[in-house]
N, C-alpha and C positions, 0 to 999 in steps of 0.2 A: 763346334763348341757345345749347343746344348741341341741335345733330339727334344724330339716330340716324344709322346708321352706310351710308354710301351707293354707290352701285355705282362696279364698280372703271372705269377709262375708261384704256385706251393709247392711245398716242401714236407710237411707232415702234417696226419692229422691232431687236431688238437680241441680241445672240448675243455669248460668250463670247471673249475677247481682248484684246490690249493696245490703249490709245491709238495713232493712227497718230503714225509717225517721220518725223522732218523738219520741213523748215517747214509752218508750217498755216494755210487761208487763212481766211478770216472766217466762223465758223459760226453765227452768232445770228442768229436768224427776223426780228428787229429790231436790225438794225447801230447800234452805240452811239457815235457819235462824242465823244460830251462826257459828265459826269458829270448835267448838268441833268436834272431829274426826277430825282435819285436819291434823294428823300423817298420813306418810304414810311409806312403805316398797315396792321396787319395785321385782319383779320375776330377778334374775340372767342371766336368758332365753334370746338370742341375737337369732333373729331368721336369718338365711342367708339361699341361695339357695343352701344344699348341695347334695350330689351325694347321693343317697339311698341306701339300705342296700344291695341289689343286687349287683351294679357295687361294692362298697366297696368288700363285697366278688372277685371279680373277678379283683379287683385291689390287695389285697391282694395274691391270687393267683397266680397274674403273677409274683411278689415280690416274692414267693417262687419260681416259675418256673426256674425265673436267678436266683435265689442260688443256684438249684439245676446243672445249666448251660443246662436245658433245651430251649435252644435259639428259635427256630423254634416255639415254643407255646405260650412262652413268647411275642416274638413279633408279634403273631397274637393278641392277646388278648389288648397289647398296642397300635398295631393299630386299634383295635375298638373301644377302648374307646376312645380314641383319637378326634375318628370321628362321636363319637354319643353323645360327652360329654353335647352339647348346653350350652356351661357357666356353665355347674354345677361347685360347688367349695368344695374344699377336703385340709381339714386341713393338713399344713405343718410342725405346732406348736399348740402351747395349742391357739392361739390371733392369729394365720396368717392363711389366706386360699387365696387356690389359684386355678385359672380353673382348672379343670381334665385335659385337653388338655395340659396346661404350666408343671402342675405333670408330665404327661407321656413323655414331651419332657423333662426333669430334668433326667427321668429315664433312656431315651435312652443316654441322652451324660454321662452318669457315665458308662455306657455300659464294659465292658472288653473287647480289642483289635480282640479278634479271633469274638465277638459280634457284635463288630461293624462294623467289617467288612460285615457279612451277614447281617445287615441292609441297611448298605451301598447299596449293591446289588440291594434291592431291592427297596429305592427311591431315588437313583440318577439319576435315567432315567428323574423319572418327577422335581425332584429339578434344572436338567442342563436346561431341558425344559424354567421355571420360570426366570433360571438367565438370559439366554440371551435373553428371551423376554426383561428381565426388565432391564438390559443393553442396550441394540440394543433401545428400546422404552424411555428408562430413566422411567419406571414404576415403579414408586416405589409399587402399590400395588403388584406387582409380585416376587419383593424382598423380602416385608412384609410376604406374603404369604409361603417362603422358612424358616426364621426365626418361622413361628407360628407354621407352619406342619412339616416343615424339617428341623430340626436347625441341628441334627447333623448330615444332609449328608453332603458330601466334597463339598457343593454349601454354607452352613449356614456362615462358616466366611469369606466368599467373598461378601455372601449378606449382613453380618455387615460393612464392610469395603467401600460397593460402599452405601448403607444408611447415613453412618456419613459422605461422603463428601457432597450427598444432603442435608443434614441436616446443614451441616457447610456452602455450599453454601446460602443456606435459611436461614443464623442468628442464630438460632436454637440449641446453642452450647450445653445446659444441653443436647439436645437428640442425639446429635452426640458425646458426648461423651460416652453416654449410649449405642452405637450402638460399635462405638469402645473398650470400658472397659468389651467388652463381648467374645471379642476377645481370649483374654487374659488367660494366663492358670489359672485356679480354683482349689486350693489344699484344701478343708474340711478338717479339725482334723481325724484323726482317730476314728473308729466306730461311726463316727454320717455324714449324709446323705447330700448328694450334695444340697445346696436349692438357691443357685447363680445361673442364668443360664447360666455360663460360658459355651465356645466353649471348645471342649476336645483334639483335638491336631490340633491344627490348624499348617501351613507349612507355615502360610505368614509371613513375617519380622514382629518379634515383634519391633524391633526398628524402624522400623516404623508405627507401630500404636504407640508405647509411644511419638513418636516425634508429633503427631497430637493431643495427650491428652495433652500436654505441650502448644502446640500452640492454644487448644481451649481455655487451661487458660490464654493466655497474651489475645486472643481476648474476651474475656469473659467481663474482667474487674471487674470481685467479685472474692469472694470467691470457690476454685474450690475443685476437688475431688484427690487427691492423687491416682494416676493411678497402683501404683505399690502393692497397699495393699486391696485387696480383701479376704484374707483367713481366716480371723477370723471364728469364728462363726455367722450363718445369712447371712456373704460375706459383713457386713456394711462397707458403705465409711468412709475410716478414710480422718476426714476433718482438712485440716491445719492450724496451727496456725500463722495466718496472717490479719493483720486488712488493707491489702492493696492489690490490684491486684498483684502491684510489689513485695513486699516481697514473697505474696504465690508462683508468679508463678518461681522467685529466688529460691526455697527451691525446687519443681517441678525439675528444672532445674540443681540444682544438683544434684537431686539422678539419672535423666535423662543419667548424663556423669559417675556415676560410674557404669550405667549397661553400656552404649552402649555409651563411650565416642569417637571412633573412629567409628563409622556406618557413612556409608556414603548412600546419597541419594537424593533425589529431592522434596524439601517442600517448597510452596507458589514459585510454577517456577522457582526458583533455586536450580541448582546444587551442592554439597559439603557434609561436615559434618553435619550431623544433630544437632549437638550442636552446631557446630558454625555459622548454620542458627537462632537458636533458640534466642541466645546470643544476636544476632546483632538485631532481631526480639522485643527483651526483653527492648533492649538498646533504640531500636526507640519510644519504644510507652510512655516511658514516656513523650514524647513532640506532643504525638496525641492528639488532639483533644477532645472532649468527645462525643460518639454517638450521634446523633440526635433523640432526641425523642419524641413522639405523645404528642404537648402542650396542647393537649385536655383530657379531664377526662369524659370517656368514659362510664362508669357505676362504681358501687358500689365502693370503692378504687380504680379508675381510670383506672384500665383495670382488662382484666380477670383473672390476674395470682394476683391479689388483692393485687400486692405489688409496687405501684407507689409512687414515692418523686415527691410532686408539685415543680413549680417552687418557689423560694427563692422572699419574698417577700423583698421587698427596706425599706419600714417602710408601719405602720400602722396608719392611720392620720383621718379625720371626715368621717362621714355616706355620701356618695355618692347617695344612695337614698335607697328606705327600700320596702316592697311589703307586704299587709297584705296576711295571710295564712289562712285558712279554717282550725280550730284545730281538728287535731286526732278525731276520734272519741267517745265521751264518753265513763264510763262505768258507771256512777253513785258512790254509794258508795260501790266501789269495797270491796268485802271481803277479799282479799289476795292482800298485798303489801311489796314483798323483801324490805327487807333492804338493805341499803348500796351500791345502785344504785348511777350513777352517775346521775340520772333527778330522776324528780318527776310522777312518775308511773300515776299519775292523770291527768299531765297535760303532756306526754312523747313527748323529740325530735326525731320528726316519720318523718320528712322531710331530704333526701339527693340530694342536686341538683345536675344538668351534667353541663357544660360546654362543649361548641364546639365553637370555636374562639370564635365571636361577641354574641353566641346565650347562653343563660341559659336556662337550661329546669329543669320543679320541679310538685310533681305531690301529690298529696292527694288522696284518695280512687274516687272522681268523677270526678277529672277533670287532666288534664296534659298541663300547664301553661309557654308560652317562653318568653321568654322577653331579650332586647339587654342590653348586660351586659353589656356595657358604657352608659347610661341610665336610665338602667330599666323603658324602654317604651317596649307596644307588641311587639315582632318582624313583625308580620304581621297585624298591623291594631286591634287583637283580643287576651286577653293573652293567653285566654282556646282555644287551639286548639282541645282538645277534652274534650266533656264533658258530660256524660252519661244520656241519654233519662230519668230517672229515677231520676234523683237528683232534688231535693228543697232547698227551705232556710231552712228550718231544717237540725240541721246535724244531722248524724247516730248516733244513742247507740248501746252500745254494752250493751252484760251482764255481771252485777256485781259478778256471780262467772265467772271469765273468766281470765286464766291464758297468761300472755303475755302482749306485746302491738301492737298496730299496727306499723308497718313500709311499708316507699313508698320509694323505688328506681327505678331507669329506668336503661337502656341498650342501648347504640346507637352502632350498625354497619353498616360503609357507609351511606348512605343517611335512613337508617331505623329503627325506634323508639319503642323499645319495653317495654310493662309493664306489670304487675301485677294490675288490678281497683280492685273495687270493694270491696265484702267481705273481711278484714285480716282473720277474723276466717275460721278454718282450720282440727278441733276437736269438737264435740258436744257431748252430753250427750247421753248415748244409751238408744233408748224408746224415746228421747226426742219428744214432740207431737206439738212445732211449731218449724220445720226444717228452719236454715239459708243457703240463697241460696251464694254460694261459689264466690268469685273471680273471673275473665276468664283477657285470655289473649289479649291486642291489641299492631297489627304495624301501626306506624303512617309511613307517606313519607315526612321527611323534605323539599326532594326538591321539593315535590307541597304543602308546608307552611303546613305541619302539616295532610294531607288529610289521613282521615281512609283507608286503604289498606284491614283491617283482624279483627275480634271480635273472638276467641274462646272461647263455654266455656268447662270445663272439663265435663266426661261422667259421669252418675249416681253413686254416693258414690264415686267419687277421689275430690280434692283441690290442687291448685296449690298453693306450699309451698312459692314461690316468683319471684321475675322479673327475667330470664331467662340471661342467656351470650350466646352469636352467634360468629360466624364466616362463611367463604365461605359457608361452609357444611348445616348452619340450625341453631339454634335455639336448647337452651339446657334449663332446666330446670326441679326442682323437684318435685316431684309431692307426695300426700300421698293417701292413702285409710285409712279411719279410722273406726277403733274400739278400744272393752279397749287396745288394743297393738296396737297402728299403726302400719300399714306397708308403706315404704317409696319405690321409684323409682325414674329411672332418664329416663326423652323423649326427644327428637327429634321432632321438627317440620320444616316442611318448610317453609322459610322466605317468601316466596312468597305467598303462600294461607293459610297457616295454618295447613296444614294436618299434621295427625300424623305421620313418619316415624318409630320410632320405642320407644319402653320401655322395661325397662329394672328394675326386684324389687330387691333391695336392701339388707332391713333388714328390721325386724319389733321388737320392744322390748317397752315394759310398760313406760309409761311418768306419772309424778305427778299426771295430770288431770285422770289416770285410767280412763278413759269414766264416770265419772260422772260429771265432770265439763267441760265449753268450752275453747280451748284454740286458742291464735293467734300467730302464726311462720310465720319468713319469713328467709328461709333458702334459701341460694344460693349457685350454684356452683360455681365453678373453672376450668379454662381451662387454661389448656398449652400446646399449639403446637397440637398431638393426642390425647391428654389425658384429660377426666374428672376429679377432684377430689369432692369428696360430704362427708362433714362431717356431719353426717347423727343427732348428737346430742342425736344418739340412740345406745350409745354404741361402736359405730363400724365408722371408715373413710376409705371408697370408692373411687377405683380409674377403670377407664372405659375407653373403646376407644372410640374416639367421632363417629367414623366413623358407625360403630352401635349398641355401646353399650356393648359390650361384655366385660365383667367381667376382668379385670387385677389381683386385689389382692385386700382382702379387710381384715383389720385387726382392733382388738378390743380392750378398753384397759378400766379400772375398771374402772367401773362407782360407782358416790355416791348412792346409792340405795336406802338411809333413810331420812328422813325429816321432817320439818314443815310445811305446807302452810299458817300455822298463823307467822313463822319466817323463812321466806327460806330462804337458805344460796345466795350470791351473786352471787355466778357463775350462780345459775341458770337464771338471768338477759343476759345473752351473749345470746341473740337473732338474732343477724345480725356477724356470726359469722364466714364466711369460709375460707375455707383452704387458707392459705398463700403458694405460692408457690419463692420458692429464690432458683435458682440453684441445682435444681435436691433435694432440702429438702423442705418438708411439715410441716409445723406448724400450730401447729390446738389447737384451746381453744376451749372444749368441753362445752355445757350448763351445763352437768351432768357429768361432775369432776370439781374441785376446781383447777384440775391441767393444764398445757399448755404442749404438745406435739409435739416432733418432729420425723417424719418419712423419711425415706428414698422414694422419689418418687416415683422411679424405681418397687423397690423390695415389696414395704412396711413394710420392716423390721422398728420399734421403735428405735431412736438412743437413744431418751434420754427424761426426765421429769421433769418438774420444782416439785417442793414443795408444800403443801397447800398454802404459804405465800399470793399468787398471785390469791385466789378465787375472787377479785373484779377487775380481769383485765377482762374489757369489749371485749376492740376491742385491734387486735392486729395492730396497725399502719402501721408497714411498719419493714424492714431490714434495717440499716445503719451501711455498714463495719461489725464490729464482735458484733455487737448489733442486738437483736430484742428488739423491742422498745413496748412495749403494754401499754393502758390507759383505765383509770375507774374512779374511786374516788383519787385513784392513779395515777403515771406514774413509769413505771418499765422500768427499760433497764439491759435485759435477758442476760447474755456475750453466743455468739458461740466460745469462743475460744475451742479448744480440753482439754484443762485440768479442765475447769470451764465451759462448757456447761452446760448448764440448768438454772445456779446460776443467782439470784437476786445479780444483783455487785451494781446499785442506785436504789433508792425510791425518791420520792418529790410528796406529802411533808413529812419531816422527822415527826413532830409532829404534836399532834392532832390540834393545835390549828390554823393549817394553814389550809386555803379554799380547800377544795376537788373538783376535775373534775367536772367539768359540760358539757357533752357534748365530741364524737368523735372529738380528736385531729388528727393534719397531721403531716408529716413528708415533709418537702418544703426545698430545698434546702439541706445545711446545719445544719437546725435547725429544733426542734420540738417545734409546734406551741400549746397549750394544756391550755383550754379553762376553768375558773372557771363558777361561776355565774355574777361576776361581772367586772373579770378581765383576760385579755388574758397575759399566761407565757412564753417565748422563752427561749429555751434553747438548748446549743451546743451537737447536733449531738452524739458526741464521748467521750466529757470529761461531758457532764450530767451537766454542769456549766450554772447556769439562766445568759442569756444575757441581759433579758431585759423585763422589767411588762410592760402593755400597760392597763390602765385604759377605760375599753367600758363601763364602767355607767357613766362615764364623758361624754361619745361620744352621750351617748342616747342608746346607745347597752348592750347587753348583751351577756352571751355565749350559746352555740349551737354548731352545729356541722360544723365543719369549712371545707372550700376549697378555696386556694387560685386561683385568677383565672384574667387572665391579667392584673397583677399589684397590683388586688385588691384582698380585703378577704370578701367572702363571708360568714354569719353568719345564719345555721338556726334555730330558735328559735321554742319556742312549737305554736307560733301563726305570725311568721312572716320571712320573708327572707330580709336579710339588707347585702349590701355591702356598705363596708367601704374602703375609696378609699385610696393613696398611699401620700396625702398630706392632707393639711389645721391642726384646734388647735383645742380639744376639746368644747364641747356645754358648751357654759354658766349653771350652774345650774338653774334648775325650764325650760329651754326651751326644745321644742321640734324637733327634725330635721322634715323638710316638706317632706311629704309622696308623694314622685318622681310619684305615681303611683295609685292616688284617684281615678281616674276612673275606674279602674276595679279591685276595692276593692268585696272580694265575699260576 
């Protein structure tokens, strides 16, 4: 069913630059005249990096060795693999895999007591080493290092416990509670295998780790994890049902007092009972304040964990001024066009702009354009701050069999601008005899007005799948090597020059276009806090340490396998589609299933699946309270509650005869903002109730893909970017609003 992970094969070379300009003459290895044959069947084959048939033997091995209670052999052989694993990954389930190294630490904490003891022995010397470096230092890599290597010597749940308070320190509460709930005793079912990495007898006060998992949920302020229920099968968080910080962490709080209603101890610098710190903790925050948070929209869904609420717009009132747009790049008369898209594949909204205070940044394949968003005049004198040595008044084609469309996002961290130019295509025909030269990466330096810093482009046969997410560390992003099966990766670059620091291959598995046709993706990651997520749209979603990549868990879930490409089904339109991250769960809408998934972060255990119903939800929005809110032609709001997970609870619109999506909707405030062709929809939040139609072909506008952004709403359309300001009455009919920004029309 699935191989191991197989060598890489090119196919042409390819070097850094835009698509060629002008007309373009037939570039497919196999000229397509008609759509006939456009069935296809994809290979079941998920290819991952797994452990070879060698170590599998000698993992097996050691597996009999402790049955046999051969200890001494067993644990030589767990600490080699352990140490020579390099990421490999070794299936936990039929869909989960996990490093060798994460296995073999699974294995030692299920250990039997006279076992663990003689492991004990013999890495406690270097695990006491690690703590009190990383104590005495506050190093966390030295703590990390006891939990990766040594989880269950008698240092493992002291290194969880001193990790969740830097982590609590650091805001960071989904991974401080992950560092805490590990703590925690782990009871599996009977005959079936530890796969939680719970600590095995740990001696610390459990009542006071639960009293910290209580108090990450009042500070949390979402939806949290029930600390006391790990044991099921998988070890999945059972998650509570509560559509408000207060209630969940009330419900928290009492199963809190019937384990340990008299514990006493010392939480948030004071002294007393733990429940009656909690109480009084519980009681105060309903008159707290609400965090402060980054008014900037940072990249793709406004930051990296791609689940941002804009700010709540006042009202929606006339066009404040509008910016012509250099459209998508052709394809001509594409041969293959999904249905039941929420745009028009012809003419697709490929523009997603940033916001940073006063500044708009928005970018097309050759150029990356600012301009002051109370205005929209340049920010500096010039709107293109950068603009590729290569581009003309012609704009790009692509080719007419070419699956996708183009998409341009960008990335700001700190004063540093990063993008995806050039090429969208990303897949080409194998044998194809005029190679398109791929995409590369540039950092702009805001604070010297937009000045090149960096150009990369990738090395012979990879493509850079889309605009990258950073942080302190570097620069993340995915990358592919293509043939008939792509294979996918995730790199590291540094922010500062560009170089590669590390990569790391994923998976590789069969896409529609099978290497005869060309296709364009722009796939993005996700980051939260250490962690990568990469829904790879190849079967399988990827979770990583950013720090270098090293494989966490990477699980797989059915893909549609069969098809049309004269009538694809709509999911396969979810192009710009990554992982959502909301409090330690993963929701992921796959290109290639119909269905929306949710995972456990952590673990990577599947909590749960929506239905076919939902194949035309594009983008998933955002979380609001016990909703996941996703839009397409539709708008759907998902319930999280525990009894009705997964379930479609609203649709709008109910009947056909109402206007379908036009364009990525937001989530602002209290409302979802959800963009027809001709008319923008609000509606509340939690009861899914329309507050209010705002007529944009009155205004001069139309819909696109929305961001609200100080004050105003910004609209971007297949040929243009218009904000619409927060006052005045609609356009008279037949007029036109003046184009705030003629002179540097492209």
């Amino acid at each position: 069913m699935r191989s191991g992970r197989v060598c890489w094969w090119t196919f042409t070379s390819l070097a850094c630059g835009i698509l060629w300009a002008g007309a373009a003459a037939p570039l497919s290895a196999q000229p397509i005249g008609s759509v006939a044959g456009s069935q296809f069947e994809l290979a079941d084959t998920v290819q991952l990096d797994q452990v070879d048939q060698a170590v599998l033997a000698q993992w097996e091995r050691a597996k009999a060795l402790l049955a046999d209670r051969q200890w001494d052999e067993a644990l030589d052989i767990l600490g080699q693999l352990a140490e020579s694993s390099e990421g490999k990954l070794l299936a936990v389930t039929n869909c989960r895999y996990l490093s060798l190294r994460a296995c073999c630490q699974l294995q030692l904490a299920a250990l039997p007591p006279d076992a663990l003891k003689l492991y004990r022995q013999r890495v406690d010397p270097i695990a006491k080493k690690w703590y009190e470096q990383g104590i005495a230092q506050r190093n966390r890599a030295a703590l990390e290092k006891i939990v990766d290597r040594a989880f269950a010597s008698r240092y493992g749940d002291k290194a969880l416990m001193a990790l969740g308070e830097m982590a609590l320190e650091a805001g960071d509460f989904a991974a401080a509670r992950w560092y805490w709930e590990r703590v925690l005793p782990s009871t599996p079912p009977a005959g079936t295998p530890r796969i939680w990495p719970g600590y095995p007898d740990t001696d610390l006060d459990l009542a006071a780790v639960r009293a910290r998992l209580v108090l990450v949920s009042i500070l949390e302020g979402k939806k949290g994890t029930n600390p006391t229920s790990r044991d099921g099968p998988e070890g999945a968080a059972h998650k509570l049902d509560s559509s408000s910080s207060s209630s969940r962490a009330t419900e928290e709080l009492a199963a809190f007092v019937r384990l340990h209603g008299e514990a006493q101890g010392r939480l948030g610098g004071h002294e007393g009972k733990y429940a009656d710190l909690l109480g009084a903790l519980l009681a105060d925050s309903v008159a707290w304040p609400p965090a402060a948070s980054d008014p900037n929209w940072v990249t793709f869904a406004g930051n990296s964990r791609r689940n941002r609420i804009a700010s709540r717009l006042s009202d929606v009132g006339a066009i404040a001024w509008r910016l012509p747009l250099r459209p998508a790049p052709a394809a001509g008369d594409r041969l293959f066009e999904p249905p039941g898209a929420s745009e028009n594949p012809r003419e697709p909204l490929s523009f997603h702009p940033l916001q940073l205070g006063n500044l708009v940044l928005v970018n097309d394949s050759l150029r990356i354009l600012a301009l002051r968003l109370d205005t929209g005049q340049p920010a500096w004198g010039r709107a293109a701050i950068y603009e590729s040595q290569l581009s003309g008044p012609a704009a790009p084609r692509l080719p007419p069999e070419m699956l996708g469309s183009p998409r341009f996002t960008l990335t700001c961290f700190e004063d540093k601008l990063f993008a995806r130019m050039g090429s969208p295509v990303t897949g080409q025909p194998q044998g194809g005899t005029t190679p398109l030269r791929p995409g590369c990466l540039v950092c702009l330096d805001l604070a010297a007005e937009g000045r090149l810093v960096w150009k990369i482009a990738p090395e012979e046969g990879w493509a850079f799948e889309g605009s990258p997410v950073a942080d302190a560390r570097g620069l993340y992003v995915a990358m592919r090597r293509q043939d008939i099966r792509p294979q996918v990766s995730v790199a590291c670059f540094d922010a500062d020059n560009g170089r590669l620091r590390w990569r790391r291959f994923v998976c590789g598995a069969e896409t529609p276009a099978r290497g005869v046709y060309y296709e364009s993706t722009h796939h993005l990651l996700t980051l939260s806090g250490d962690t990568l997520y990469y829904n790879t749209n190849l079967g399988a979603v990827a979770a990583l340490r950013a720090d270098d990549g090293y494989p966490l868990w990477v699980s797989l879930y059915p893909r549609a396998r069969r098809g049309d490409l004269a009538r694809l089904a709509p999911h396969w339109r979810r192009d710009l589609n990554p992982c959502l991250f909301d409090d330690g769960t993963l929701l992921v809408a796959p290109a290639d299933s119909p269905r929306i998934f949710a995972f456990d972060a952590a673990t990577g255990h599947m909590l749960w699946q929506t239905g076919s119903e939902v194949e035309d939800a594009e983008h998933l929005l955002g979380v609001a309270g016990q909703w996941l809110i996703a839009g397409g032609r539709k708008l759907y709001w998902i319930s999280l509650k525990e009894e009705d997970r997964g379930r479609v609870k609203h649709v709008w619109p109910e009947t056909s005869d109402q206007p379908p999506g036009y364009g990525r909707g937001v989530l602002a405030g209290s409302d979802v903002l959800w963009p027809t062709r001709d008319k923008l929809y609000i509606f509340d939040q939690q009861t899914a109730e329309p507050r209010k139609v705002v007529d944009l072909r009155a205004r001069g506008a139309s819909g696109g893909n929305l961001l609200p952004a100080g004050g105003q709403l910004l609209i971007a359309t297949e040929t243009e970017l218009i904000a619409v300001g927060p006052h005045g009455r609609d356009a008279p009919p037949g007029s036109a609003p003046p184009l705030a920004v003629a002179a540097h029309q492209p």
